[in-house]
N, C-alpha and C positions, 0 to 999 in steps of 0.2 A: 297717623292717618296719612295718605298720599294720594294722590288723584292720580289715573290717566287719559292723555290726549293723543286723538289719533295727527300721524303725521301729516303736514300739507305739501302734497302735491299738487301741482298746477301744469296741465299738458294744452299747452295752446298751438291754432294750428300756425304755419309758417306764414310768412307774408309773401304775395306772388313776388316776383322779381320785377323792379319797378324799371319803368323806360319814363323817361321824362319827354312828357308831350310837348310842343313846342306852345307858346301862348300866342293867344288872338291878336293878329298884331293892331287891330283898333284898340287895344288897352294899352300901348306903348307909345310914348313919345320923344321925341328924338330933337336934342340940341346940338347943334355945330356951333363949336368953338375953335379960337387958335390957340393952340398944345403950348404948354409953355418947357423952359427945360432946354438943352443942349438941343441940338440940330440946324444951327445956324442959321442963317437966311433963308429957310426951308418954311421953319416956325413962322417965322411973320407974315410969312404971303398966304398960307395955305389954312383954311377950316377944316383941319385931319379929327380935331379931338371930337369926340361923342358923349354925348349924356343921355341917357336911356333911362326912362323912369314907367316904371308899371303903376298906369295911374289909379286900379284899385286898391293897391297895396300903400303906395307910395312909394315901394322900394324902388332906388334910383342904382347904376355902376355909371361909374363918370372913366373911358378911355382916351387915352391918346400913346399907347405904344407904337405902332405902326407909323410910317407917315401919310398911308392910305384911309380915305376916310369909309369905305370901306369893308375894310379892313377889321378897325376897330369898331364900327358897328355891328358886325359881327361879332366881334368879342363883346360885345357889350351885352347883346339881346342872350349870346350864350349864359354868360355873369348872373345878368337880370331874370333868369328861367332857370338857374342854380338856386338861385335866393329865394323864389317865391318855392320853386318846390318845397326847398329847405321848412321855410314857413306854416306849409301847409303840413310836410309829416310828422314835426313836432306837435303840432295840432292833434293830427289823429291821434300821435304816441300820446300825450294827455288826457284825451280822451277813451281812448284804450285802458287806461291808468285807473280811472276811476271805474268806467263799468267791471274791471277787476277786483277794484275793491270790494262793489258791490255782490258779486259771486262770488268770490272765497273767503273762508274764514280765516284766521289769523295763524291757529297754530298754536296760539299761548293758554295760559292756562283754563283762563271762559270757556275754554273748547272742550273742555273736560268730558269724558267717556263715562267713566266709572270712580266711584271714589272706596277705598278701600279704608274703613276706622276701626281700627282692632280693639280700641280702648272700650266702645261701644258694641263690637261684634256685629260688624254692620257692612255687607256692602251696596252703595248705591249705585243704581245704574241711570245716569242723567237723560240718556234717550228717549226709555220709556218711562219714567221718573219712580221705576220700582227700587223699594229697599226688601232689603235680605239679611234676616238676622241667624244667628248659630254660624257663622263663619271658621270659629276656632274647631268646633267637629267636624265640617267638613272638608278640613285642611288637613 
């Protein structure tokens, strides 16, 4: 006897192309510090470096490339609005993930169509749960 399964297919539609909106900048907060690291007598006089923290998330970038502060504030709010995107598409992807599940089926053998048992002269059809016997005459 053998069973068959139909094949799975799954056509989903594309994802728009995503622009990353800038964040609110009251959910951002902003530390000056002095940079540490090579740059001479620069480092000790000036509060170049930045720490950006997106305070619903928590996620923080802590910069001081530049000696402009800036500078690095901009690189920072950039960094920190990489991260929460980041955050949030993994999200949707997870969630995507599961109502997936939920709408397809697997594909494996529970999926079964029809079963074919020659030893019984039998084939079943699991859809509409009809059996059909005399199989070997009208083969």
């Amino acid at each position: 006897s053998f069973s068959t399964a139909p094949p799975s297919l799954m056509s989903l539609p594309s994802p728009p192309p995503r622009s990353l909106s800038p964040l609110d900048p009251s959910t951002l907060k902003f530390e000056t510090y002095r940079a540490s690291g090579a740059g001479g007598q620069h480092v000790n006089t000036t509060d170049s470096a930045i720490r950006c923290t997106h305070i619903p998330s928590g996620i923080k970038a802590e910069i001081q490339d530049e000696r402009s502060q800036h500078k690095n504030k901009a690189k920072a709010i950039k960094l920190v609005t990489l991260r929460v995107h980041e955050v949030e598409r993994l999200k949707e992807e997870e969630r995507d993930q599961r109502q997936r599940g939920k709408v397809v089926s697997t594909g494996e053998r529970g999926d079964r169509v029809r079963t074919y048992n020659f030893k019984e002269d039998r084939i079943t059809d699991h859809r509409s749960g009809e059996s059909v016997y005399g199989i070997q005459g009208g083969m």
